[in-house]
N, C-alpha and C positions, 0 to 999 in steps of 0.2 A: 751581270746581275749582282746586287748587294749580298751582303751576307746574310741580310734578317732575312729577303726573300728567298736566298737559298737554303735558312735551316727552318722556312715555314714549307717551301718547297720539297723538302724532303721529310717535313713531318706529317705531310697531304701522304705522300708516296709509302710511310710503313703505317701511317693509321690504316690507312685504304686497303694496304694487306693485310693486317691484321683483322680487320671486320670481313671483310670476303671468307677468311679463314675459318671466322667465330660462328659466322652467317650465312656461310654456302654452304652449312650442312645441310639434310635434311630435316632435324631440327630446329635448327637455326633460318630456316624459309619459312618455316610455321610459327616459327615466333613472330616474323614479319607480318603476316597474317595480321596481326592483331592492328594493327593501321587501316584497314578494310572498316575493323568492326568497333575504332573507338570515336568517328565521328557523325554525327547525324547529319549534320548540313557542310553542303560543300563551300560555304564559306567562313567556313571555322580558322582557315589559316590567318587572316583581316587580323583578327584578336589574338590569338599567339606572335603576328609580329607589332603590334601594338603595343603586347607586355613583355615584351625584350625590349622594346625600345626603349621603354617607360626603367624597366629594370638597368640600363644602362647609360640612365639619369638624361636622357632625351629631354628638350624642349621645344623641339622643333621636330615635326615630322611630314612627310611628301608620301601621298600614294596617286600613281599615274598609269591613268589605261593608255598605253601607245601600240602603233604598227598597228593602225587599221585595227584595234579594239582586240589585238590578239596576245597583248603581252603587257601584265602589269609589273609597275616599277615600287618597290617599298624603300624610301632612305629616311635613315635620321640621323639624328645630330648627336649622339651618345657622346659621352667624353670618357667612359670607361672602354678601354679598351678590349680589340674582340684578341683573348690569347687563345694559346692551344687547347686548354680545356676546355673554353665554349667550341672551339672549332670539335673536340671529342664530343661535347655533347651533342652539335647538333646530330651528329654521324651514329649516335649510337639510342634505341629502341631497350626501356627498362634498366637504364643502365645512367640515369642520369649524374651531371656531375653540377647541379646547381644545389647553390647549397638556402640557407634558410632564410635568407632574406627576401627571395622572389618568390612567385604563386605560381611559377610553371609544375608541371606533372610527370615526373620518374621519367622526361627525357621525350616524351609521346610527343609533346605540341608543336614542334616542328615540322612534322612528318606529316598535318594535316595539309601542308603545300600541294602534297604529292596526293589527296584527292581532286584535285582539282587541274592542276597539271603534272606533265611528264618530264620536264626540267627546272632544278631551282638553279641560277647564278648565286653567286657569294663576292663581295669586295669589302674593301676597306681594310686599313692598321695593314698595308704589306699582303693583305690576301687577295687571293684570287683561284674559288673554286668553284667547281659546280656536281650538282648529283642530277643524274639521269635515268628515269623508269622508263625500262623497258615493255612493250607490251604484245605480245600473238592474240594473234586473230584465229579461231577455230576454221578448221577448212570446211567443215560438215554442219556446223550450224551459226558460224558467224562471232562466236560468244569471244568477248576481247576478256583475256587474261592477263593482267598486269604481274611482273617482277620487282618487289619490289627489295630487292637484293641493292640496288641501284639506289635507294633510301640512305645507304650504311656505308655507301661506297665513294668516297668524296673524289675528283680528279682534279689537278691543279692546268689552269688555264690562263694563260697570256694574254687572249684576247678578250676576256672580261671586262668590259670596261667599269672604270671607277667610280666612285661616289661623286654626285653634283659639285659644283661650289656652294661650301656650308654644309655639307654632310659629312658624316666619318664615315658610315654603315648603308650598303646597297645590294637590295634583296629583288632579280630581276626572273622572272616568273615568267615561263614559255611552255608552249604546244601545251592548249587544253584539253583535256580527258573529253570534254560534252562540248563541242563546239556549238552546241545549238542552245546554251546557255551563257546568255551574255556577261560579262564582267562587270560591269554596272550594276548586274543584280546582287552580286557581290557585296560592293560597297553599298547597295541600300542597305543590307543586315547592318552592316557599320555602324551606320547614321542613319536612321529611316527619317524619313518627312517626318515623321507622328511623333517621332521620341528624339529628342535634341538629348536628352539628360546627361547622355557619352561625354558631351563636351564641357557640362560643369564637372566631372568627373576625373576629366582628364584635366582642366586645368588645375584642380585640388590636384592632382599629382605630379604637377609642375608644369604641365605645358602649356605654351604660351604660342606658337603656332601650327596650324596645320591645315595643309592644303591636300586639298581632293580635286584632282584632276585642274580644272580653272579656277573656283572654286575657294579661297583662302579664310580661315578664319582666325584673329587674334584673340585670344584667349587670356583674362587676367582674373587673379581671386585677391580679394585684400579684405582684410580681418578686420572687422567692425567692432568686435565686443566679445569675450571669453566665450569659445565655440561658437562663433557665427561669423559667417562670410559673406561678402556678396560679391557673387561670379556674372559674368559679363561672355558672350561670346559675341564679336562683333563681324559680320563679311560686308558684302557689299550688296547683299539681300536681305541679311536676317541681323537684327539688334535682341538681341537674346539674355535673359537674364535669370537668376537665379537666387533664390537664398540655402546657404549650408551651413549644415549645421554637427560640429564635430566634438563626437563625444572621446576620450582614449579611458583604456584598460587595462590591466598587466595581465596574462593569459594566466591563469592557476598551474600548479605541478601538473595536474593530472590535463590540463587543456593540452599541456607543450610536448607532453608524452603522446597525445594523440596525432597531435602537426607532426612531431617528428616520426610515428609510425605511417601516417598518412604517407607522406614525404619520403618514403626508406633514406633516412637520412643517418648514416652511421658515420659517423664524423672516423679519421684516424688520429690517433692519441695526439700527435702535435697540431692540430686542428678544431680541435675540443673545445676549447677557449672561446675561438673567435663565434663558431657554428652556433654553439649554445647562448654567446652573450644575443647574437642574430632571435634565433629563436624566441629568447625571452624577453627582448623589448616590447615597450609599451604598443599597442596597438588602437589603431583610430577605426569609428563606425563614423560614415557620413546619412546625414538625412538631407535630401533634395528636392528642395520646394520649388518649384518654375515661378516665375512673376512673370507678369504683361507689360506692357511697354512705359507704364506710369507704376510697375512697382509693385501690382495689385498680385496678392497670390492667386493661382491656376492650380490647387489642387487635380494631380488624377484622381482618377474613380476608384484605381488600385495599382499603388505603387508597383515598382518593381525591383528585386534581387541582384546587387551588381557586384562582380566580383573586378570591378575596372572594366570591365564587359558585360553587357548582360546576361543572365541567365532565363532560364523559362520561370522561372517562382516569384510567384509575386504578393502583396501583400492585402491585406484589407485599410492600412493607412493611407492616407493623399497623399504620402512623398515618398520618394523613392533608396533603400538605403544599399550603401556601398561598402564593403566590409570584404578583410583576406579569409572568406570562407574558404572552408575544405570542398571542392568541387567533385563531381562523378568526372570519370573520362573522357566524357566529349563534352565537357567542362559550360554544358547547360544546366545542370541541375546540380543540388547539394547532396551531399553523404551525410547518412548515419547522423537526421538530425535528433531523435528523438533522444539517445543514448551517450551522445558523443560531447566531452565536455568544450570543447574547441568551439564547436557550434553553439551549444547552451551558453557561452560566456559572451558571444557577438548577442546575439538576441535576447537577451539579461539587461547590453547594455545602448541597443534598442530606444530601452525605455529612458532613458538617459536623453535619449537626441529628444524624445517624444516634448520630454522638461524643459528641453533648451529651448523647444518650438512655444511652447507656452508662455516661457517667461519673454521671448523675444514679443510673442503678442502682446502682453500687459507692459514692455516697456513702450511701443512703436503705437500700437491702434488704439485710437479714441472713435474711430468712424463706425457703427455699427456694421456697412457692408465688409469694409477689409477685417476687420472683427470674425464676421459670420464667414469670410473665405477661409481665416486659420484654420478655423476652427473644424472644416471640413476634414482637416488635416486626421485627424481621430474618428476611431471607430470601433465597434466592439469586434474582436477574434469571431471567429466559429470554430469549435472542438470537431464539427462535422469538417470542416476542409481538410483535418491531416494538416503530417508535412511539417514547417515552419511554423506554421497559424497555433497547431494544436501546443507551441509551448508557450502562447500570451495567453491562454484562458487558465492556465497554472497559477494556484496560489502565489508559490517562488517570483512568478515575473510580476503579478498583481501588484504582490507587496514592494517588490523591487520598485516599480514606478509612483507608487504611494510615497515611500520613502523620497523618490526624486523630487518630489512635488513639493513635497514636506509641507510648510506652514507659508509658502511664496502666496501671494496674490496675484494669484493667476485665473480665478472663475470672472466669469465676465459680470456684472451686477448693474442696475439701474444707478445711473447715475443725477443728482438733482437736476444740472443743467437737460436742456431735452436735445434729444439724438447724437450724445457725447455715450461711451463705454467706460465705468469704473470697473476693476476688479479687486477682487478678497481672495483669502482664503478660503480653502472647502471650509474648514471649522465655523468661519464667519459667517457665511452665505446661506441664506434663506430660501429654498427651496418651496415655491407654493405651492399648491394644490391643482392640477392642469387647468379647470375651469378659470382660476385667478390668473395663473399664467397666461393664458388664452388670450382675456380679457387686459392685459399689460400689453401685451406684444401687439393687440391689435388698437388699445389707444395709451400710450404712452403718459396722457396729458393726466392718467390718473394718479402719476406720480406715484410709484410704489414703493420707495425707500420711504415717503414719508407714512403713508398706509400703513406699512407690516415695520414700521418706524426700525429698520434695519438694511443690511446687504442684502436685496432682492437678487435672485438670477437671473438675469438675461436669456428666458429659457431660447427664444428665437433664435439669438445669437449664439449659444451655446450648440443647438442641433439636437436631432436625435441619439446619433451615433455616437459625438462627444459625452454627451447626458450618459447616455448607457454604458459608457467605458469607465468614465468617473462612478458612476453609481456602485460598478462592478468591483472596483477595487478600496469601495467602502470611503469615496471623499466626497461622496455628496449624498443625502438623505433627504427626504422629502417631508416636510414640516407638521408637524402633526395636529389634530385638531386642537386638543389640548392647548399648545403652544399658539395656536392663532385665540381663541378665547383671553389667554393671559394679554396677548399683543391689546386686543381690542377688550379691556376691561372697563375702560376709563372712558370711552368709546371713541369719538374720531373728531373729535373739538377741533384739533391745531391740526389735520388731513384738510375739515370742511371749508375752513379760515385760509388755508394755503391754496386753493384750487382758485387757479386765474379767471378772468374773465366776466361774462357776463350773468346772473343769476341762473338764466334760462340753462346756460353750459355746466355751472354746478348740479343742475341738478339733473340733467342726459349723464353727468359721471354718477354721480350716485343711483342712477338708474341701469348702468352698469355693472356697477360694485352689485348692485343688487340680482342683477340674472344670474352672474356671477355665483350670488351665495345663495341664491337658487337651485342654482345645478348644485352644488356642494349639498345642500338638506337632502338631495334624493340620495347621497350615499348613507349608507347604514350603519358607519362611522361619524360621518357627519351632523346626522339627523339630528342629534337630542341635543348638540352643542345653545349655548347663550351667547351668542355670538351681536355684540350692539351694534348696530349699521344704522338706525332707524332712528334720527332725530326728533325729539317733541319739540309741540309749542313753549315747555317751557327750557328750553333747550339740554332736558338729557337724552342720551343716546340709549336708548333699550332694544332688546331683541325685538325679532319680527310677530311673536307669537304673542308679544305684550303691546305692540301697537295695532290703533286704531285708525283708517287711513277716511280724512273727511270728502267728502263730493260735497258739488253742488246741489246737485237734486237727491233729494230722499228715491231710494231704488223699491220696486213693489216688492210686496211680503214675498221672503223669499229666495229673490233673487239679488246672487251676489253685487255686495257692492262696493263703494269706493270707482265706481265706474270710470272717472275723468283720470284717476288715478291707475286705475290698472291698464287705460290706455294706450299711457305716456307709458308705463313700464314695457307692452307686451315687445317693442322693436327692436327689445336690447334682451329679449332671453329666447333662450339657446330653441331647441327640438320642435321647430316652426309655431314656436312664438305662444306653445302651450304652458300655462303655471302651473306651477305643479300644488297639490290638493289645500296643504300649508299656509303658500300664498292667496289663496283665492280666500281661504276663512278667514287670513288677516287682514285681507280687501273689505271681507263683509260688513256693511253698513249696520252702524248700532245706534242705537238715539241718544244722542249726548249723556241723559238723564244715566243712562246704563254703562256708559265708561266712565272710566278717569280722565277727564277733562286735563290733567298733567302728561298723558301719552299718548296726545294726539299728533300725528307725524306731520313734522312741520318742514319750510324751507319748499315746500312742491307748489305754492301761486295756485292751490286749486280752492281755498276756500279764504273770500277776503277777510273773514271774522278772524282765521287764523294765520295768515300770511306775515312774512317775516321781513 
């Protein structure tokens, strides 16, 4: 035997008594205890050697169910070396010896192996060990009590075998605690069918292979543009794709004081240096958008929480963010987020990815649909969910994400060409009134940049959820009556001149505009507005309450008219096709003698004396 494997060999043999020593008190068995009670699912270990692997600059990784589906195999490709104090750490329970660069937990997450089986192996770098849980069976009622004394106690073994060709690190897992739960179930937590996101996840942290069982996928991320990637997971089933988007941070004093209490990290005085430079590096937040197989984003319905892993928390946005959050124990959920600055400085900067996601829409989509897919990507908080959620309805993060936005042109707006996307700024962007929007989004041809002669919204493509996030954090306002009057002072000369097509088609749009300003009179705001829509014969545009609308036939005493006229109008207004009180008196037929023959409403082909 070599000598490296002789003083690894004897450093197996006095750890192993030392921890028997430390941990066969009775004390020390009840501290063991706490392995019972820090994990929820028994496939918690998958993710703990996921992020050693990752941690020990892995790009390659193998997990394999063998021997008749009784023994899984974990290897990677680490190039950091496994020394003595990983081999203490994994051996020892609160007593961790990782220091501030990884996301592991005071030494616990290896030991979630041992819910699940009764022996771990260990190879690679010269080692070769293994730890064994023991377990009795009650005589009187059957109850199996596991030891897990055997967690802490590492033995050196010869017959270990070694890591693959291409591996350094082999982690080989035997005699399952539930035999009636298969392995397989295992790795679907992993990787489920429904949520691929693990693996743009993991390729953002360098890996670029990993095979599950037959199974292979190559994984690559390459940088598009300042905070944006596009990830790729390629097998020989699934072509899978992604966009990320990466925002970094410097944690604050008071964040790095909480990581490193989180963490009982007390460095020793010659150690100071290195622990602390670790600690206070810049840190990255990912946001992860899936695409379909042409690119098109796949928003979820509600993100979710990834600490490299998933957790149970998730979010109200379409994508999914990834961040070294401070985890609970069985390292599904987060700690202490409401209080905790560690956590407040990841979800601050959140809003950061949110920015990147926008500006990447206004540089890439002119398509209304992949437009209207970003754009799902947003949505308003609820203060009612707790948790996470309850720090985006915060003014602090509000403003935080206002500021990201700043003055970019990023709202989506009516652009002249039809069925293309411009965007503005909040500041720029003209927000109409729903009726108007309504009537935009359902005929485009009415050209609304030229109408409200500015940045229209694209309310359709904008969404609801989008709309009410921006509203909420004061970058978008909705247009007031005031300010529609000023627009239409002059009235709609070079709108009526711009509308293509055939007469009969101008004047179906201006029968639009007009339901349109319709529904606006019945609000109580709107009502007393001067609002010109309503061309005469001798072509000004005056309000609705100063025009006169001609028919054919004189209507009997009485009864309303402009008949031919209110017609055409009734199939373009809203609340099944009833005008409302305003428009019917300005329909009412009057006898020439008794108007102004100057404000007679021209351009509608209903009277030849006054047709245009």
């Amino acid at each position: 035997m070599d000598t490296t494997r002789e003083s690894r060999q004897a450093f197996i043999a006095k750890l192993s008594e030392e921890n028997r020593a430390f941990y066969g008190s009775p004390d020390g068995l009840g501290l063991l205890n706490v392995i019972e009670l820090s994990f929820d699912g028994r496939w918690v270990y998958l993710f703990e050697l996921v992020q050693n692997a990752l941690d020990a600059g892995a790009n390659s990784i193998s997990v394999q169910v063998v021997e008749a589906g009784d023994v899984l195999v974990f290897q990677h490709n680490g190039m950091r070396s496994l020394e003595e104090k990983d081999v203490e750490g994994l051996s020892k329970v609160f007593r961790s010896t990782k220091g501030a660069r990884s996301v592991g937990f005071m030494g616990i997450g290896f030991k979630s192996v041992f819910m699940r089986f009764q022996e771990a192996r260990v190879s690679g770098w010269d080692w070769k060990f293994r730890y064994e849980i023991a377990q009795e069976k009650g005589e009187e009622y059957g109850d199996v009590q596991r030891q897990f004394l055997g967690a802490v106690v590492p033995m050196w073994d010869e017959a270990i075998a070694p890591p693959g060709h291409g591996y350094t690190t082999r982690f080989e897992l035997r005699r399952r605690t539930e035999e009636d739960k298969a392995l397989a179930s295992d790795i679907s937590h992993l990787l489920p069918d429904e949520d691929r996101a693990p693996l743009a996840i993991l390729a953002m942290s360098g890996l670029e292979r990993l095979q599950i069982n037959r199974q292979i996928w190559e994984l690559g991320a390459v940088r598009e543009s300042e905070g944006n990637y596009e990830v790729a997971a390629l097998s020989d089933d699934e072509n899978l794709l992604w966009r990320v988007f990466e925002a970094e941070f410097e944690p604050s004093k008071a964040a790095i004081a909480c990581f490193l209490e989180h963490r009982k990290i007390k460095p020793a005085r010659e150690d100071r240096a290195q622990v602390y430079a670790e600690a206070t590096r810049a840190r990255r937040v990912l946001g992860v958008l899936p695409l379909d197989n042409e690119g098109m984003p796949e928003p979820p319905r509600r993100g979710r929480v990834y600490a490299t892993l998933p957790t149970e928390v998730t979010l109200p946005f379409g994508l999914h963010i990834n961040a070294d959050w401070l985890l609970n124990i069985s390292r599904n959920g987060l700690r202490e987020i409401e209080d905790n600055p560690w956590q407040r400085g990841i979800a601050r900067e959140m809003a950061g990815v949110l920015a990147l996601v926008l500006r990447w829409s206004a540089d890439t989509h002119r398509d209304p649909a992949a437009a209207r897919a970003v754009f799902k990507v947003l949505a308003r908080p609820s203060a009612e969910a707790g948790g996470l959620e309850s720090l985006l309805v915060e003014e602090e993060w509000r403003s935080t994400l206002r500021e990201r936005i700043g003055e970019a042109a990023v709202i989506p707006v009516w652009a002249d060409t039809a069925n293309t996307v411009a965007y503005a700024s909040g500041r720029e962007t003209l927000v109409p009134p729903p009726p108007m929007a309504r009537a935009f989004d359902q005929q485009p041809d009415l050209r609304p940049a030229m109408l409200l002669k500015g940045r229209v919204l694209m309310d359709d493509v904008l969404g609801r959820g989008a709309a009410g996030l921006l509203r909420d954090i004061g970058l978008l306002g909705e247009m007031s009556p005031g300010e529609l009057e000023e627009i239409w002072k002059d009235g709609l000369e070079d709108w009526w001149r711009a509308l293509a097509g055939e007469s009969v088609h101008r004047r179906q749009q201006l029968f639009r505009l007009w339901a349109a300003v319709a529904e606006l009179s019945s609000n109580d705001d709107w009502g007393d507005l001067d609002l010109r829509c309503v061309r005469s014969v001798a072509g000004e545009w005056v309000a609705v309450r100063r025009a006169t609308f001609l028919s054919d036939a004189l209507p009997a005493e009485g009864e309303p008219g402009g008949t031919a006229a209110r017609r055409l109008i009734k199939p373009f207004v809203a609340d099944r096709n009833r005008l409302d009180t305003e428009w019917v008196a300005s329909l009412r037929q009057r006898r020439s003698r008794e108007s102004d023959p100057g404000v007679h409403a021209a351009g509608l082909g209903l009277d030849r004396r006054t047709r245009q």
